[in-house]
DOKOLGU-870747 format. One record per atom (N, C-alpha, C): residue number from 1; residue in one letter; x, y, z negated. Coordinates in pm, whole numbers, plus 50000, padded with zeros to 5 digits. Example, Ala and Ser with C-alpha at 12.3 -4.5 7.8 and 13.67 -1.06 7.14 Angstrom:
{1, "a", {51319, 49431, 49220}}
{1, "a", {51230, 49550, 49220}}
{1, "a", {51320, 49670, 49220}}
{2, "s", {51285, 49775, 49292}}
{2, "s", {51367, 49894, 49286}}
{2, "s", {51290, 50003, 49213}}
END
This chain:
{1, "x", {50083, 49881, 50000}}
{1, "x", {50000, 50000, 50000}}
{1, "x", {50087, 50125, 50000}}
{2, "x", {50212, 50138, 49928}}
{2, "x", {50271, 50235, 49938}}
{2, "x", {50382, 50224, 50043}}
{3, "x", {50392, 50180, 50134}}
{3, "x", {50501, 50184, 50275}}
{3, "x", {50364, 50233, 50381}}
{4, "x", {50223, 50211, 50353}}
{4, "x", {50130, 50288, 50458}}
{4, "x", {50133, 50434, 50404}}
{5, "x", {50104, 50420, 50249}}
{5, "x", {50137, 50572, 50285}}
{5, "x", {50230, 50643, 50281}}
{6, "x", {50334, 50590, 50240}}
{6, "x", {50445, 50666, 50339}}
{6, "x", {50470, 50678, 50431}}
{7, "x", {50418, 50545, 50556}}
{7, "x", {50405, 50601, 50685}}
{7, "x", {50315, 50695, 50733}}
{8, "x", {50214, 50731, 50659}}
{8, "x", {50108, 50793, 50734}}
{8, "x", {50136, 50934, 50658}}
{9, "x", {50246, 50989, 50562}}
{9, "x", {50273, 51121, 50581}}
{9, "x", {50389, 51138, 50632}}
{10, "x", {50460, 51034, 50682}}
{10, "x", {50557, 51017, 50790}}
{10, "x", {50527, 51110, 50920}}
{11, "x", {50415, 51006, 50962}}
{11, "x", {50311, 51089, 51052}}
{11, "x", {50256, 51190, 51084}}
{12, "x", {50202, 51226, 50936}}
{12, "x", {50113, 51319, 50941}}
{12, "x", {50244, 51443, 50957}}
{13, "x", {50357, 51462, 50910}}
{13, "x", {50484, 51532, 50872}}
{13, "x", {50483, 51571, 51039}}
{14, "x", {50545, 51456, 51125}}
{14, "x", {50547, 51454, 51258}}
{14, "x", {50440, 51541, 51338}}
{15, "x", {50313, 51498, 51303}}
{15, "x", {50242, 51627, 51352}}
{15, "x", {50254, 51756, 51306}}
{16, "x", {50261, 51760, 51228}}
{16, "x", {50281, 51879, 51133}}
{16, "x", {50344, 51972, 51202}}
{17, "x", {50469, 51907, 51235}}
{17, "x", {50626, 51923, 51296}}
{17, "x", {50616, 51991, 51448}}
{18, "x", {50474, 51904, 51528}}
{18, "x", {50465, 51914, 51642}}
{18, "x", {50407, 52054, 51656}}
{19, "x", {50310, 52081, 51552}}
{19, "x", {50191, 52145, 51577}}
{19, "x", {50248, 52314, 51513}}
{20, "x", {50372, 52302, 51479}}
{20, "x", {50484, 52433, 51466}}
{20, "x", {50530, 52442, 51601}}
{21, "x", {50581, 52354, 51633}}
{21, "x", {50666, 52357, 51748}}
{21, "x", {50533, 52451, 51910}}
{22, "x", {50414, 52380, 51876}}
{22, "x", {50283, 52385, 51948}}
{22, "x", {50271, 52607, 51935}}
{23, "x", {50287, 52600, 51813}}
{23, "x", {50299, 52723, 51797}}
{23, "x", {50381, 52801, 51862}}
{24, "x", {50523, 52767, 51858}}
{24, "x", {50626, 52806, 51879}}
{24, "x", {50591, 52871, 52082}}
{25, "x", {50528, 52769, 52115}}
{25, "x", {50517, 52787, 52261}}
{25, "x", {50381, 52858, 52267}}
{26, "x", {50331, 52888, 52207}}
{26, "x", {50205, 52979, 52244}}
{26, "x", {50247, 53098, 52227}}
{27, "x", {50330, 53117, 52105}}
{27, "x", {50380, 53263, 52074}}
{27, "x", {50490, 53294, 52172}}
{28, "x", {50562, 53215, 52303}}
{28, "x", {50637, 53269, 52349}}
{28, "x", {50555, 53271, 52476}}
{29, "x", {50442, 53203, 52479}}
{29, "x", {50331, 53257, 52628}}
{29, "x", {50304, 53390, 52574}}
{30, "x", {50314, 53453, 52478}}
{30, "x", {50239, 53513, 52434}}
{30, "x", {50341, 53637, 52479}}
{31, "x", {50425, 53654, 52482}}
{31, "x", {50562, 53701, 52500}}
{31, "x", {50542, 53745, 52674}}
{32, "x", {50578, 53601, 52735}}
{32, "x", {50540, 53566, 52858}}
{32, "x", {50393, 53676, 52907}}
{33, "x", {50308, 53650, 52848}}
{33, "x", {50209, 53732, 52905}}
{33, "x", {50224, 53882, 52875}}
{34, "x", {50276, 53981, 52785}}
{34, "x", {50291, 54091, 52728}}
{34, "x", {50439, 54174, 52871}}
{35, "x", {50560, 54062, 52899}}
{35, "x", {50595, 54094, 52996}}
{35, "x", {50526, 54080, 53163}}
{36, "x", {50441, 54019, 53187}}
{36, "x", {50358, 54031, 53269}}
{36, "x", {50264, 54139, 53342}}
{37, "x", {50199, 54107, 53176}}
{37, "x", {50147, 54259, 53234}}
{37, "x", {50225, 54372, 53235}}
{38, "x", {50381, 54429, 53184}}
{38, "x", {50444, 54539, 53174}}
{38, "x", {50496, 54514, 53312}}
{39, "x", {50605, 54468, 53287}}
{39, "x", {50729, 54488, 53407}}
{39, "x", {50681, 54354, 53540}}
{40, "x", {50677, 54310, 53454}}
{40, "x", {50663, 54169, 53539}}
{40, "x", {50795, 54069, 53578}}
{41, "x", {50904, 54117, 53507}}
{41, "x", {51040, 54046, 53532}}
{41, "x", {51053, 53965, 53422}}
{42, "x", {51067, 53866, 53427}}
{42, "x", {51057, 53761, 53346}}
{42, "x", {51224, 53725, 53272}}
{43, "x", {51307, 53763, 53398}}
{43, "x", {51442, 53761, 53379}}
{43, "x", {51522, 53813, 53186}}
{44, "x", {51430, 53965, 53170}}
{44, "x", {51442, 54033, 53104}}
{44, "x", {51453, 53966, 52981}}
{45, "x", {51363, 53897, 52924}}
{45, "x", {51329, 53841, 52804}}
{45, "x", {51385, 53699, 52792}}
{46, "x", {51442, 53656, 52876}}
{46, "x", {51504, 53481, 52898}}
{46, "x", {51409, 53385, 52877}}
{47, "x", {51282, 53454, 52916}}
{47, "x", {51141, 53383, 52905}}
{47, "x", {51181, 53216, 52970}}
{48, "x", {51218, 53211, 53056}}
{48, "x", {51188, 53076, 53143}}
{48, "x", {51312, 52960, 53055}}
{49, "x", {51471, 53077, 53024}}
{49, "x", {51506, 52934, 52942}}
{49, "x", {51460, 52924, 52812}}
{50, "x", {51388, 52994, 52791}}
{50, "x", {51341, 52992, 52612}}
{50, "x", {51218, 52834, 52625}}
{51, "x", {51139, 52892, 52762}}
{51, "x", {51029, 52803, 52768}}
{51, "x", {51101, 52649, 52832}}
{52, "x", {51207, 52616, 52895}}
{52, "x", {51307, 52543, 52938}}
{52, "x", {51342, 52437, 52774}}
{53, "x", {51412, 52499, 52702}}
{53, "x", {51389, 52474, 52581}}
{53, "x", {51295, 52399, 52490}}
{54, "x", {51161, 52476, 52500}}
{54, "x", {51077, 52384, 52387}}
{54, "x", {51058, 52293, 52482}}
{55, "x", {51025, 52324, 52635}}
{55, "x", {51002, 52161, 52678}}
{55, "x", {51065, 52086, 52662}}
{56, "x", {51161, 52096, 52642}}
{56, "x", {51221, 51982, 52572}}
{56, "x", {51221, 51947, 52454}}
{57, "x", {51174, 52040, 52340}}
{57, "x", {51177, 51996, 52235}}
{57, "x", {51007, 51923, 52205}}
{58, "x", {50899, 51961, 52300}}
{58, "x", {50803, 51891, 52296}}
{58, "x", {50775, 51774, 52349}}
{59, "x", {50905, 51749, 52396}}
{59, "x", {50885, 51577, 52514}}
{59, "x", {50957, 51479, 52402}}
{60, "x", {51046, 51537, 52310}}
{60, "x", {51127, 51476, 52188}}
{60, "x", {51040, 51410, 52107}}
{61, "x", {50961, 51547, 52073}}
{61, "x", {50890, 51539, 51963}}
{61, "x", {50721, 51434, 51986}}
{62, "x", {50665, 51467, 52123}}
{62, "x", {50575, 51328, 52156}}
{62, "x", {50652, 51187, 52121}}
{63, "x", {50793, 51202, 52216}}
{63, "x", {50853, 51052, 52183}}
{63, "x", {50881, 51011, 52053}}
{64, "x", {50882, 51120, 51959}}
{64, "x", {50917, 51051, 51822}}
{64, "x", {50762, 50993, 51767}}
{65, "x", {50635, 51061, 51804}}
{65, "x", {50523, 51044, 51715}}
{65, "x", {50481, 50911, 51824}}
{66, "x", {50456, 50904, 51947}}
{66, "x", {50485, 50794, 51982}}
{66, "x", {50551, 50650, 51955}}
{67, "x", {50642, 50658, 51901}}
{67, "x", {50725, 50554, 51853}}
{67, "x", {50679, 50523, 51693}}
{68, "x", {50671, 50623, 51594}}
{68, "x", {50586, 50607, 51516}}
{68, "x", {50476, 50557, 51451}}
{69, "x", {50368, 50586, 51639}}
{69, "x", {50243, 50537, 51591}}
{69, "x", {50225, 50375, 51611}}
{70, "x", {50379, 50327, 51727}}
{70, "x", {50371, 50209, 51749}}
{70, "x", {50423, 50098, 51656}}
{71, "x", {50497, 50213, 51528}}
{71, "x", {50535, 50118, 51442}}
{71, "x", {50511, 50118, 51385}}
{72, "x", {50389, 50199, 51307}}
{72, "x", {50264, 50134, 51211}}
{72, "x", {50134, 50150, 51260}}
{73, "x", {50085, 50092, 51195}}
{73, "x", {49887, 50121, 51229}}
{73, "x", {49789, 50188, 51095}}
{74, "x", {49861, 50361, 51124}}
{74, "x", {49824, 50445, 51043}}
{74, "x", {49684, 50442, 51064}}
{75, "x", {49578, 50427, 50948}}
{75, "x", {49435, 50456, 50949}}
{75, "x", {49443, 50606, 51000}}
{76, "x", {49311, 50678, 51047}}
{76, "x", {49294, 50778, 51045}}
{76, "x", {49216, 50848, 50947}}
{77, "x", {49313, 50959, 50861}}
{77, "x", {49287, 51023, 50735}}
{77, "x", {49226, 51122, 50768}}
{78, "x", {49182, 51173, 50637}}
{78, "x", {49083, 51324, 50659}}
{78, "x", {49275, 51427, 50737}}
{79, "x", {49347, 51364, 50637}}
{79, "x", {49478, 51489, 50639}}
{79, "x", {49532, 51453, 50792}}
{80, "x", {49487, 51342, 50827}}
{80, "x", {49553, 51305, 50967}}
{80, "x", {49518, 51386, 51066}}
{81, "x", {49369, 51381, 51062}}
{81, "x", {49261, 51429, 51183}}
{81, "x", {49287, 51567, 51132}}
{82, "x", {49329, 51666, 51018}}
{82, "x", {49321, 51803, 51029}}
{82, "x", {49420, 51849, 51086}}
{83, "x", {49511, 51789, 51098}}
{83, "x", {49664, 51821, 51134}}
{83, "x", {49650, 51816, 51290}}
{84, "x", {49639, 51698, 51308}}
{84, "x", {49608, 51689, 51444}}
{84, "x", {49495, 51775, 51509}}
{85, "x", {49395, 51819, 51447}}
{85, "x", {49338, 51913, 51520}}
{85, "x", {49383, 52039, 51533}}
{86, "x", {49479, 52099, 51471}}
{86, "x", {49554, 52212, 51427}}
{86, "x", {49629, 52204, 51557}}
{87, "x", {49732, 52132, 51578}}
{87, "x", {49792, 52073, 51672}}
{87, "x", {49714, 52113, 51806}}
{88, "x", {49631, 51979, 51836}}
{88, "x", {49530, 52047, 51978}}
{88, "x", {49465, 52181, 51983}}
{89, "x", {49425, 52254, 51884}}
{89, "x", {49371, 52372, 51925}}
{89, "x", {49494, 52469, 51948}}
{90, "x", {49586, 52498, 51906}}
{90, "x", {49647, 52536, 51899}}
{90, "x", {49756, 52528, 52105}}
{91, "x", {49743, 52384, 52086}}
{91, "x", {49784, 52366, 52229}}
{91, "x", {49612, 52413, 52333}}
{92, "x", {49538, 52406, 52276}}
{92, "x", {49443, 52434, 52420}}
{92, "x", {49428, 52566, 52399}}
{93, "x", {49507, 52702, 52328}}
{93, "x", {49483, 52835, 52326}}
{93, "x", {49635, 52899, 52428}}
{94, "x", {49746, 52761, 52415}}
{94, "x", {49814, 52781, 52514}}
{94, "x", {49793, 52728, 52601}}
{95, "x", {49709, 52648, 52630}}
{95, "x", {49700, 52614, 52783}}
{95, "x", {49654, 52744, 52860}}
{96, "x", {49519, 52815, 52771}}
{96, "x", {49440, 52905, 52893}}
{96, "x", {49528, 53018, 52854}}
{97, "x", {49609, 53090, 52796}}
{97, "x", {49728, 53167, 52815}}
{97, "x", {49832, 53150, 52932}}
{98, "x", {49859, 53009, 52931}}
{98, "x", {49977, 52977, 53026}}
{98, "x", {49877, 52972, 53150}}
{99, "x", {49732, 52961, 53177}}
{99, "x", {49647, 52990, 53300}}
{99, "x", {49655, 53123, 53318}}
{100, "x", {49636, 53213, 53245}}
{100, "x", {49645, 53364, 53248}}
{100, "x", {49781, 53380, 53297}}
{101, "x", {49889, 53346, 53268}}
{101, "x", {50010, 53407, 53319}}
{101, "x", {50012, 53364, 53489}}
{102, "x", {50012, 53176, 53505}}
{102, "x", {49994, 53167, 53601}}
{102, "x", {49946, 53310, 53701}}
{103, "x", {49815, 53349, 53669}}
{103, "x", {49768, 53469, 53752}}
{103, "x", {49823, 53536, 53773}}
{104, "x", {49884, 53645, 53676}}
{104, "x", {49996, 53723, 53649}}
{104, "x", {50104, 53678, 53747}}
{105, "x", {50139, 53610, 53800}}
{105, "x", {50299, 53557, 53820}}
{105, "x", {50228, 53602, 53987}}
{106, "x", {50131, 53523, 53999}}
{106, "x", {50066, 53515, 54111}}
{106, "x", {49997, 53651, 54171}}
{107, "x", {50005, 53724, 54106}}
{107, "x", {49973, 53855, 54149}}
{107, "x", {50078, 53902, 54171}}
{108, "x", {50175, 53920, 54057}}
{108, "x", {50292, 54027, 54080}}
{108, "x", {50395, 53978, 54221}}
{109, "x", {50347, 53821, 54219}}
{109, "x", {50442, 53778, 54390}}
{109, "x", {50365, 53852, 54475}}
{110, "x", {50232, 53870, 54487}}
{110, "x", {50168, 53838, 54629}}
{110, "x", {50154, 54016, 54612}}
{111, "x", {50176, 54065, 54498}}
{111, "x", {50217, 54237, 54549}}
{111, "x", {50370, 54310, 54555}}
{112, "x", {50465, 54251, 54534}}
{112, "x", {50585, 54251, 54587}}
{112, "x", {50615, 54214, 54708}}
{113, "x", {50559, 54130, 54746}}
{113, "x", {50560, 54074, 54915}}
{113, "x", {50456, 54126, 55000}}
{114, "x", {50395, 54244, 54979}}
{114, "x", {50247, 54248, 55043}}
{114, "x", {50333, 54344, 55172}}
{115, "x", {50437, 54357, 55178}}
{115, "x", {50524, 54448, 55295}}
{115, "x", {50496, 54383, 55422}}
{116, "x", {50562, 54218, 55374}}
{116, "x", {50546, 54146, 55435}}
{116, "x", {50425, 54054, 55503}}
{117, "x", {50345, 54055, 55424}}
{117, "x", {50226, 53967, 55490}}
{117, "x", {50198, 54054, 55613}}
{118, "x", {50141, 53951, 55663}}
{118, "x", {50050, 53991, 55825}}
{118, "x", {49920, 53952, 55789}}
{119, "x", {49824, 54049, 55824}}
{119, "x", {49702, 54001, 55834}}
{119, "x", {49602, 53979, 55985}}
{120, "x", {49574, 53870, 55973}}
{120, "x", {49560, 53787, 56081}}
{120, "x", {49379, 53823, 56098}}
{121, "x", {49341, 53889, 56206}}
{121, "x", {49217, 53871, 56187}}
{121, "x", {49122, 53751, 56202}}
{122, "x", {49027, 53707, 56177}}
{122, "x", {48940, 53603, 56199}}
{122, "x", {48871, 53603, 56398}}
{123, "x", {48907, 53450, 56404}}
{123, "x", {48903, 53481, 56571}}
{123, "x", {48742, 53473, 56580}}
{124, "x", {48695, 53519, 56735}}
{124, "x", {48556, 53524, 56738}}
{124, "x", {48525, 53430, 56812}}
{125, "x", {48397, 53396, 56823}}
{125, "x", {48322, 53250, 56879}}
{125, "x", {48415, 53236, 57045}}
{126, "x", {48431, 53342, 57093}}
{126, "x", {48461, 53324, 57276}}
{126, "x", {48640, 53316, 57223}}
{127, "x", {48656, 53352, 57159}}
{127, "x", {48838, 53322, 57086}}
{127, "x", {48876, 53154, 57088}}
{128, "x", {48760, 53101, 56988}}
{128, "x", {48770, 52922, 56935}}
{128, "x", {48751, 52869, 57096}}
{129, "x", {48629, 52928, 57155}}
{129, "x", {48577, 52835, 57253}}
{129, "x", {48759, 52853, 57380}}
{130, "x", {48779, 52937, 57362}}
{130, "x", {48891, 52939, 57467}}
{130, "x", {48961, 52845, 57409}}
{131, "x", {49026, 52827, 57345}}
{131, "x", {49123, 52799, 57253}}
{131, "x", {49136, 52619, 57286}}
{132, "x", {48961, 52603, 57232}}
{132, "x", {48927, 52513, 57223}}
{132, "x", {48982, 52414, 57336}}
{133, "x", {48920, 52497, 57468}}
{133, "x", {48941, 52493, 57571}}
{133, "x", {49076, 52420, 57627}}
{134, "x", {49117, 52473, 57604}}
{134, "x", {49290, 52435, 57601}}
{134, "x", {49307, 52379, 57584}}
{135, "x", {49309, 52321, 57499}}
{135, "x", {49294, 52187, 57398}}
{135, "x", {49289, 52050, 57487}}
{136, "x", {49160, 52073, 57553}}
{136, "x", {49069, 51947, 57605}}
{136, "x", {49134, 51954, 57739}}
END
């Protein structure tokens, strides 16, 4: 009885662990998005190796709770399931942040390059049918 629960605040520790780390990357989307909307140079802040970084420290840290869960068969506790929900919400407030930047990134390209685009008008019905034409 007492090697489960030491595994299961083993565990619960591990999430714990994760769900800082979970933090850690929302507060630097958070970063990420604040240069976005200013400058839009990402360079500035060493945003990309900072975020370079926890990915790796979040692919560690799955593989450790992974390995964990395969080497005991922790019940699920009230303290388990709070942690872990701490954890996921926490990651699904960076997901739609890291969607927001996406945009951001995607704007500030497609208006730095707008020198360059060509805009192509839409061809008209006797345009396709020629075209078409050709074709056949």
């Amino acid at each position: 009885m007492e090697a489960e629960e030491t595994r299961r605040i083993s565990v619960i520790d591990l999430i714990h662990s994760h769900s800082l780390l979970c933090e850690e990357v929302y507060n630097l989307l958070l970063d990420e998005n604040r240069i976005l909307r200013g400058s839009g140079m990402l360079e500035e802040g060493g945003v990309l190796e900072k975020k370079r970084m926890l990915l790796k420290a979040l692919d560690d840290s799955l593989q450790e709770m992974r390995l964990a869960a395969r080497a005991s068969a922790v019940s699920k506790s009230t303290a388990l399931r709070s942690v872990a929900n701490k954890a996921q919400q926490v990651l699904l407030k960076a997901m739609l942040l890291d969607k927001e930047n996406e945009q951001l990134l995607l704007k500030h390209a497609l208006s730095s390059s707008s020198g360059n685009v060509q805009i192509i008008p839409k061809p008209t019905a006797k345009q396709v049918r020629k075209r078409y034409e050709a074709q056949n």
